[in-house]
N, C-alpha and C positions, 0 to 999 in steps of 0.2 A: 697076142703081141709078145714078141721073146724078150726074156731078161734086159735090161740095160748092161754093157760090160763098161766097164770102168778102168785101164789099165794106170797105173803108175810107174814110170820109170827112168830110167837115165837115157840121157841125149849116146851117151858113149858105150852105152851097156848092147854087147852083141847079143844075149838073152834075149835082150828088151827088142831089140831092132828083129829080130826071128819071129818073137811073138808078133807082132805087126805086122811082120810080112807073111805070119801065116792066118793072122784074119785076114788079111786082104785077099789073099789065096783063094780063100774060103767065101767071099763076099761078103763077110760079117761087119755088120757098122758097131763102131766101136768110140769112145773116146779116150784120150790118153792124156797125161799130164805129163811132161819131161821135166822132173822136181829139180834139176841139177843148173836148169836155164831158169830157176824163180830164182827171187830175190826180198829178203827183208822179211816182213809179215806175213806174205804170201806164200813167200817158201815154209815158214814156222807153222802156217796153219796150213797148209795141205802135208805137212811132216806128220804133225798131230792125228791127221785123218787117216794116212797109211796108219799107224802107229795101233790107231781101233783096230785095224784088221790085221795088220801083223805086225806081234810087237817086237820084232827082228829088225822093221824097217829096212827090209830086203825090197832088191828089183828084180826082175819086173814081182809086183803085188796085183796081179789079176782080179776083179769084184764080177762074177756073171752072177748076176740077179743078188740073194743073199749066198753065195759059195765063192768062196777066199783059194784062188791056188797063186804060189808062191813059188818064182822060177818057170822056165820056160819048160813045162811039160805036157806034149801035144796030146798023147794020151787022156792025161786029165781034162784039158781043154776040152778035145772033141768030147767027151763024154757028157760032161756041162752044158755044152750045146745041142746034143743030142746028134753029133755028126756020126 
């Protein structure tokens, strides 16, 4: 079974929006949170959870399995995924 990816990002973030469209590219199931459309607690606590994994609290914050890449870098990506 592959990694679970986890992206986090912004609704306006072109990064973000590339990354997405290049798992989809790719077939890759993916979920994603657009932190910019939370609100109140929810936004605080998925802020907190980026924050474990980079504490830039940078977009897009990619999670494939336990491996943290941070910005839209396809290279890395594919690598991760073993594409």
């Amino acid at each position: 079974m592959p990694d679970p990816i986890m992206i986090y990002t912004l609704s306006t973030c072109g990064h973000c929006k590339a990354t997405k469209r290049f798992l989809d590219e790719c077939k890759i199931e993916f979920e994603f949170e657009d932190v910019d459309l939370l609100e109140g607690e929810e936004r605080a606590a998925i802020l907190e959870e980026v924050k474990k994994w980079n504490p830039n609290c940078s977009f897009p914050t990619i999670i494939i399995g336990d491996k943290v890449i941070v910005g839209y870098k396809e290279h890395e990506i594919r690598e991760a995924l073993g594409l």
